[in-house]
C-alpha positions in Angstrom: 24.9 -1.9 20.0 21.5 -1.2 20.9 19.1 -4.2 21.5 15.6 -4.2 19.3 12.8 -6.6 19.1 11.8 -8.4 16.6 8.8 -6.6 15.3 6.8 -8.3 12.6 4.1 -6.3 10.2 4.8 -8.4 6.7 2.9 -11.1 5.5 2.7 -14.8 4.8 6.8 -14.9 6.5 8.0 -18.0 7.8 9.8 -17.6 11.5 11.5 -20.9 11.9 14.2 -22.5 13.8 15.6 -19.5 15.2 17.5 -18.4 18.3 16.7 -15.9 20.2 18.6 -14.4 23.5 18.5 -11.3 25.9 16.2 -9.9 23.3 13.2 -9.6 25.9 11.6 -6.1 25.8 8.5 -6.7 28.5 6.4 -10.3 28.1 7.8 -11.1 24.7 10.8 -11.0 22.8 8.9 -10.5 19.3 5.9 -9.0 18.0 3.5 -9.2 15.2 1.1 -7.1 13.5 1.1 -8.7 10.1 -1.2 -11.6 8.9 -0.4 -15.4 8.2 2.8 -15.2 9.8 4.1 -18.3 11.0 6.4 -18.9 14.1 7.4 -22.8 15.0 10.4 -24.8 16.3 12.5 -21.0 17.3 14.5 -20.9 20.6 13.1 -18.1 23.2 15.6 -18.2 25.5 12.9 -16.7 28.5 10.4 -19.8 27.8 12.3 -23.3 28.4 10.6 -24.6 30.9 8.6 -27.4 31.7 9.2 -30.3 28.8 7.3 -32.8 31.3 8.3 -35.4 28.0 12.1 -34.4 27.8 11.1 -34.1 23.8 13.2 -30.7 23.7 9.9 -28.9 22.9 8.2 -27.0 25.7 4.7 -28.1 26.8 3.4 -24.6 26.5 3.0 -22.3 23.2 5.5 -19.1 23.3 3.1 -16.5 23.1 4.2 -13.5 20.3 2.9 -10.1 21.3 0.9 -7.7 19.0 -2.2 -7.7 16.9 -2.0 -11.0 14.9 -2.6 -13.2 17.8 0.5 -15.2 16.3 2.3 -18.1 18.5 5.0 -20.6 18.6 3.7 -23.9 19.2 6.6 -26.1 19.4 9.1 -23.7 20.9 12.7 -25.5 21.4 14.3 -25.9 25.1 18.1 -25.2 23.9 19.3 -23.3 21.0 20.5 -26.1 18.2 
C-alpha cells in the first residue's frame, strides 16, 4: 500500500487527537489549503521533541504545510 499525505482543501474540519506515523512527505506530514481548519492535540510522530515541562505537549507548534497557514499548537509527544 502506497503511502499519501494528508492533504486538506475542506472547510471549517476539525483535526483532532490523531496519530500520525511514517507519513512524512518532505517538512510536513499534512497539508492544508482550505480555510478555518483546525489542527490541536494530534500525534506527528517527526515533532516530539523538546517538552522542557514533561506536560506530554511539545513546546513548539507543528507547523502544517500549504496555503492556510494552519498549525498544531498543542501537538502530543506519544501517540495515546
Amino acid at each position: 500500500m502506497a503511502k499519501k499525505m494528508l492533504e486538506w482543501t475542506g472547510i471549517n474540519n476539525l483535526v483532532d487527537y490523531n496519530i500520525f506515523l511514517n507519513n512524512n512527505f518532505g517538512s510536513t506530514q499534512a497539508r492544508d489549503d482550505g480555510i478555518n481548519n483546525n489542527f490541536t492535540y494530534n500525534h506527528w510522530d517527526d515533532w516530539i521533541t523538546p517538552d522542557v515541562n514533561q506536560d506530554g505537549i511539545v513546546d513548539s507548534p507543528y507547523v502544517i504545510a500549504g496555503s492556510a497557514g494552519s498549525f498544531d499548537p498543542f501537538p502530543r509527544t506519544h501517540p495515546l
